[in-house]
C-alpha positions, 0 to 999 in steps of 0.5 A: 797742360801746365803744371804746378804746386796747385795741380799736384795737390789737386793730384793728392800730392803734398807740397813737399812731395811735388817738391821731391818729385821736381828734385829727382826729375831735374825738371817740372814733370808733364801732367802724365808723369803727375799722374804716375807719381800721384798713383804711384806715391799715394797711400795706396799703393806707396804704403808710404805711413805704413811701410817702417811698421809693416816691416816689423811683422813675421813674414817667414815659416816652414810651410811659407814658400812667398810672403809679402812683396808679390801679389798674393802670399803662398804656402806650402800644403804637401804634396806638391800642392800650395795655397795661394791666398790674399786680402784687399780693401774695396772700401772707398768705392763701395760706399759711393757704388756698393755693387760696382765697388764690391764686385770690382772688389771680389775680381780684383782679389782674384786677379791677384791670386790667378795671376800666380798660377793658382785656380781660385777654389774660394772666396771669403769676406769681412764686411762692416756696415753702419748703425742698423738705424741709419739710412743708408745702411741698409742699401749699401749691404743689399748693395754690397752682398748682390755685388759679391755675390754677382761677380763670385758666382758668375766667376764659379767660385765659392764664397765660403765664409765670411764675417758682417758687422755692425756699428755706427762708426761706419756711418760715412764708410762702410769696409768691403774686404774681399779674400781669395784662395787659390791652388797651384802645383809649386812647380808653377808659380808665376811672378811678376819680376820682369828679366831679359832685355828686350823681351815683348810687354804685352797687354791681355783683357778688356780694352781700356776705357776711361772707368776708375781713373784716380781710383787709387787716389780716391782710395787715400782720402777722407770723404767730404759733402761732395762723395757723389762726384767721386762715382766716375772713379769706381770701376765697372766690373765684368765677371763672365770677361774675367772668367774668359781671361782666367781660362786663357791665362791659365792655359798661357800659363801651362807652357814655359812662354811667361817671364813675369805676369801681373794684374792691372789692379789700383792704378791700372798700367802704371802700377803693373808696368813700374813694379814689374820692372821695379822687381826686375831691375829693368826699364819698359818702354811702351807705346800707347797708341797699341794699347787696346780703347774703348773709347775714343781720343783717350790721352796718355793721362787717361790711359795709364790711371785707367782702372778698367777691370779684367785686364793683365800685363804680361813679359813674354819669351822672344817668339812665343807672341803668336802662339800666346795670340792665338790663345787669347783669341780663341777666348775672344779677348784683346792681346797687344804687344804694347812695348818691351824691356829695356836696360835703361830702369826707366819707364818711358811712354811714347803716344803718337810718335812723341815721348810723353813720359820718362821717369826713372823707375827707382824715383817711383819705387825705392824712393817713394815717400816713407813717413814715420809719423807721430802717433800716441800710445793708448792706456789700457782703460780701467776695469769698470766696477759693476755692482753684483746685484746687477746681475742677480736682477737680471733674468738669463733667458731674457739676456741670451734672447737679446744677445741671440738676436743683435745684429753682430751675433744673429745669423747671416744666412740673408748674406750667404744664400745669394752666395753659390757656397757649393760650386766646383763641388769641394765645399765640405763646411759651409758658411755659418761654421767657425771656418769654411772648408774646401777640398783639395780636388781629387785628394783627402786633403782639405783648406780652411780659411776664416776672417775676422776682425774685432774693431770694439777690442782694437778701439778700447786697447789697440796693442790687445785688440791686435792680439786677439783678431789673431787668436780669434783666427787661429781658435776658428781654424782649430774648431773645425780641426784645421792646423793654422799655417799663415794670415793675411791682412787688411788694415782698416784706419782713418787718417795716419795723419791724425795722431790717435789713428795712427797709434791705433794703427801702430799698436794694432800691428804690435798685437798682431806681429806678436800674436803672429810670431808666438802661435808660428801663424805669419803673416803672408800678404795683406792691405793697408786701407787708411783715411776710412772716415768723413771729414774728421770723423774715423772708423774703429780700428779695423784690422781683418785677419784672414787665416788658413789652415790644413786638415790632411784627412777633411773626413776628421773635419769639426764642425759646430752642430751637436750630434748625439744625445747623452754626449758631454760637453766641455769647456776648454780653457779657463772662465775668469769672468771678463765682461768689460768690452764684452756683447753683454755689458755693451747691450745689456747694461750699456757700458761702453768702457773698460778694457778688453779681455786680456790675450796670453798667448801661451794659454791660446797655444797650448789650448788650441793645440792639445784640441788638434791632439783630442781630434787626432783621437777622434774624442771630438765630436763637435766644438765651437770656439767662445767669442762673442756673447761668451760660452751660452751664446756659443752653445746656443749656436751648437743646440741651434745647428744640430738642433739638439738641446742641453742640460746645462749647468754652471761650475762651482766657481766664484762668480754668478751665472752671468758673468760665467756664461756671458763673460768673453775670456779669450783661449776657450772651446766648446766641445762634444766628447763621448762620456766613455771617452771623457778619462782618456780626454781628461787625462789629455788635458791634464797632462798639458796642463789645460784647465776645463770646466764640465758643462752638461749633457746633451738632451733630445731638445730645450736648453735646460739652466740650472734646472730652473730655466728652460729655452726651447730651441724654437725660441733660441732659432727665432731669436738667432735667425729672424733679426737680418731677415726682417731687417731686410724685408722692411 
């Protein structure tokens, strides 16, 4: 086929690019080496608006052993043990074919950690829909949540926790982030840095059919009128062949035969053979035609953008070929050696007994496009002036009933009963807590993890929505008493190459790198997802935050529920009184504007850490971190989960019952503390200057305000617990 300007930019490729392209080569590239620089220059996988600020992010920590460049990020969790965890985008494909997209989704995500040599011991997810009104809303979660729940559960991994949202900016593109953890000794981590001359490529899996071809470059455009054409680019999943090839790489993995091993994820062969050897400052050469099809007569071209699933590239040690079959043999999957290393850094493809493709490796990688585009700055809106006597003609039990029961509070048990939350036998907090918890098998050790984003803070000021989707992180880790260790990432924008977008993009960075480097939380391995919108119209800034952490004896493991009748509750940190950007003032009073509230960073640290001080002594009974919804909505949860009631009563402070219980002030935990023990924890608080305000005491059932409003917890759990189902059931 002919190849020209036109082609490339049917390709995705901007003029300029193609120009670039022809430069490097000296020549017109065939339309297999279009393929590959398509693939490999789209945003995607290039990261090519992103990369000159991603730079800027704290990557380094005592406990982080790899940061970002490898599959996944690893950390440090003692013993000999490390935590092997990362976040990806499967946005595009799951608004065209919500289960196949999502399900592809959770297999790729594990893919990524199991090729490192870790087992994955559990999954999570952030998942973000249109208006409830809308009508394709509902079919793509039930859609989505059945492609989740479909590939996890047959792969026997738990899905912890996770987090649904919402809002009508997803209309025309819903966000599917899939997060994986997995455990490995540190002695057998596995990179995908090809070495040595000559050593064998090998292809392990599924056979390669023509599913997901463009994937990748799908992925870096906007929707348009003719989405439904798209379909043959998303991927068909198989979860029981990629448990099979778990198990096989894994026992592969128990020998010393691998030099380097990587998934076919976006862009399928080309991306893992080109970084493999981009990684190892090599060349690889590989004949197509032993590259193992389903299906007949596929070209060069098809062959290397397939993005079949369940499919691995491996450098092994001259000799070990057959003993590495026989492995896969016996878990009934293909294995091919399909090429080998060379000295030449070039990738070079042969078909037939002809050359197609010789590209130098570096013109794919190193000098891959890097644009620093043109973004503003955001302003810090104004404070809205809202009138005081608002409030006092509002009735608080009416206002918390709402809250209680709108789509982005309410329980999402819907979600995670078609999730297996309990298999391996590990799982110690379930989903519904401020963070899932696994045990370390066989150890007292257990791993928390959480996600979470915050797209209304991020799109009123992006620089302190950045801060607070890392705070939120580290609060959620540290309610279930948990010490934060690291993050991972994915971004969710629109178009980079519209200016507002990409100052969203560029200032929620900023928030997250500062937020990072101040709580000693970095950041580890991520995704960047751009071009989420519809024609011209974008998402809200999305940044998901997917945190883990470290509680060395799970038996002082935190959870929400309260426990005991006559016990204190406190809240810790500070109540200013923010309702600008908060549930309330959004759905109450219909106030969309203003600024979120403010983050600082010390009062988050110091707060969280001197809570990790009270669970050390065991003065914590239960604790829950305020977010949406503010201190009642929290506490509601709490009455809710340990269906236990309270006494409540407001603090002598300067503002009304309102703005003090609904009010979403950043740094704050609710917490349960035995009454004889509450001189020792005052003093505790005292001593690291951390404020706290007495709530009320626990009660055998209601929650009782001010002595003058009464909420049965019948009520609160109908309101809580009702919204999602019926939804769904009509």
């Amino acid at each position: 086929m002919l190849v020209n300007e036109k082609v490339a930019i049917d390709h995705g490729l901007k003029s300029n690019e193609y120009k670039k392209i022809c430069e490097l080569l000296e020549r017109t590239p065939n339309i297999t080496e279009l393929g590959i620089f398509s693939a490999m220059w789209n945003e995607h996988c290039s990261y090519k608006s992103s990369r000159l600020h991603l730079k800027k992010l704290p990557t380094k920590g005592k406990k982080v052993i790899q940061g970002p460049g490898e599959n996944a990020g690893i950390i440090d969790i003692e013993d000999g043990d490390a935590i092997v965890f990362k976040i990806e985008s499967h946005n595009h494909p799951s608004f065209i074919e919500p289960y196949q997209g999502a399900a592809t989704g959770v297999g790729g995500i594990m893919r990524d950690v199991f090729t490192m040599g870790a087992r994955p011991i559990a999954n999570l997810n952030s998942i973000h829909f249109g208006s409830p009104q809308h009508k394709k809303t509902k079919n793509l979660l039930r859609g989505v949540v059945h492609g989740i729940g479909g590939y996890g559960n047959c792969m026997g991994v738990p899905t912890i926790a996770g987090q649904t949202s919402f809002d009508s900016s997803y209309n025309g593109n819903i966000l599917v982030n899939a997060m994986t953890l997995g455990l490995v000794k540190k002695n057998k981590i596995f990179y995908s840095k090809a070495a040595g001359l000559n050593k064998p490529v090998i292809y392990v899996g599924s056979k390669t059919g023509r599913d997901g071809i463009h994937g990748a470059s799908m992925a870096s455009a906007s929707f348009d009128e003719k989405i439904e054409e798209k379909k043959p680019t998303v991927q068909v999943g198989d979860p029981f062949t990629e448990k099979l090839l778990l198990e096989a790489c894994l026992e592969l993995m128990a020998g010393d035969s691998i030099i380097a091993i990587q998934d076919m994820g976006a862009a399928g062969l080309t991306s893992s053979s080109i970084e493999m050897a981009s990684k190892g400052n090599l060349g690889i050469e590989i004949n197509l035609n032993k590259v193992p099809c389903r299906e007949t007569k596929m070209t060069p071209y098809e062959i290397m953008l397939s993005e079949s699933q369940e499919r691995m590239l491996i450098v092994l040690e001259n000799g070990k070929e057959d003993m590495a079959k026989k492995i896969f043999d016996k878990w009934n999957l293909d294995f091919a050696v399909i090429g080998k290393t060379t000295s030449t850094k070039n990738i070079e493809l042969f078909f037939d007994n002809e050359q197609v493709a010789n590209i130098p490796v570096n013109t794919l990688v190193e000098n891959s496009p890097m644009y620093d585009r043109k973004w503003k700055k955001a302003k810090l809106p104004k404070k809205n002036k809202i009138k005081k006597d608002v409030f006092s003609k509002l009735k608080i039990k009416d206002v918390l009933k709402k809250i209680l029961s709108n789509q982005n509070v309410c329980s999402k048990e819907w979600i995670w009963q078609q999730y297996d939350h309990t298999v391996m036998g590990d799982t110690i907090q379930k989903p519904g807590g401020d963070s899932g918890v696994v045990r370390v098998h066989g150890t007292e050790k257990a791993v928390a993890a959480s996600v979470d984003s915050s797209a209304v803070y991020c799109w009123a000021h992006p620089l302190t929505g950045g801060k607070q989707v890392v705070a939120e992180s580290w609060r959620n880790l540290i309610s279930v008493g948990a010490t934060p260790i690291a993050i991972t990432n994915c971004l969710n924008f629109g178009s980079p190459e519209n200016e507002d977008n990409m100052g969203e993009f560029v200032e929620c960075v900023q928030g997250i790198g500062e937020a990072s480097k101040y709580l000693n939380f970095p950041v580890v391995s991520g995704n960047v997802s751009f071009y989420n919108q519809t024609k011209e119209i974008g998402i809200k800034p999305t940044p998901s935050i997917g945190g883990v952490g470290l509680i060395k004896d799970y038996k002082k493991m935190i959870s929400m529920d309260l426990k005991e009748v006559n016990n204190l509750i406190l809240v810790i940190g500070k109540t200013e009184g923010h309702i600008d950007q908060s549930l309330f003032a959004r759905t109450i009073l219909d106030e969309k504007n203003g600024p979120p509230p403010e983050i600082n960073l010390f009062n988050e640290k110091n707060n969280g850490e001197t809570l990790l001080k009270l669970i050390e002594k065991d003065f914590i009974k239960s604790a829950h971190d305020v977010s949406l919804g503010g201190i009642i909505t929290a506490l509601s949860k709490m009455c809710i989960s340990g269906n236990k009631g309270i006494n409540l009563k407001k603090p002598k402070v300067l503002m009304s019952e309102i703005e003090y219980f609904f009010s979403e002030d950043q740094g704050r935990y609710i917490v349960e503390i035995n009454p004889e023990n509450l001189k020792d924890v005052v003093k505790i608080l005292d001593k690291n200057s951390v404020h706290y305000d007495e709530l009320g005491v626990i009660i055998e059932k209601d929650m009782i305000i001010e002595e003058k409003t009464k909420v049965t917890i019948d009520e609160l759990k109908t309101c809580y617990t009702n919204w999602l189902k019926e939804f769904m059931s009509k």
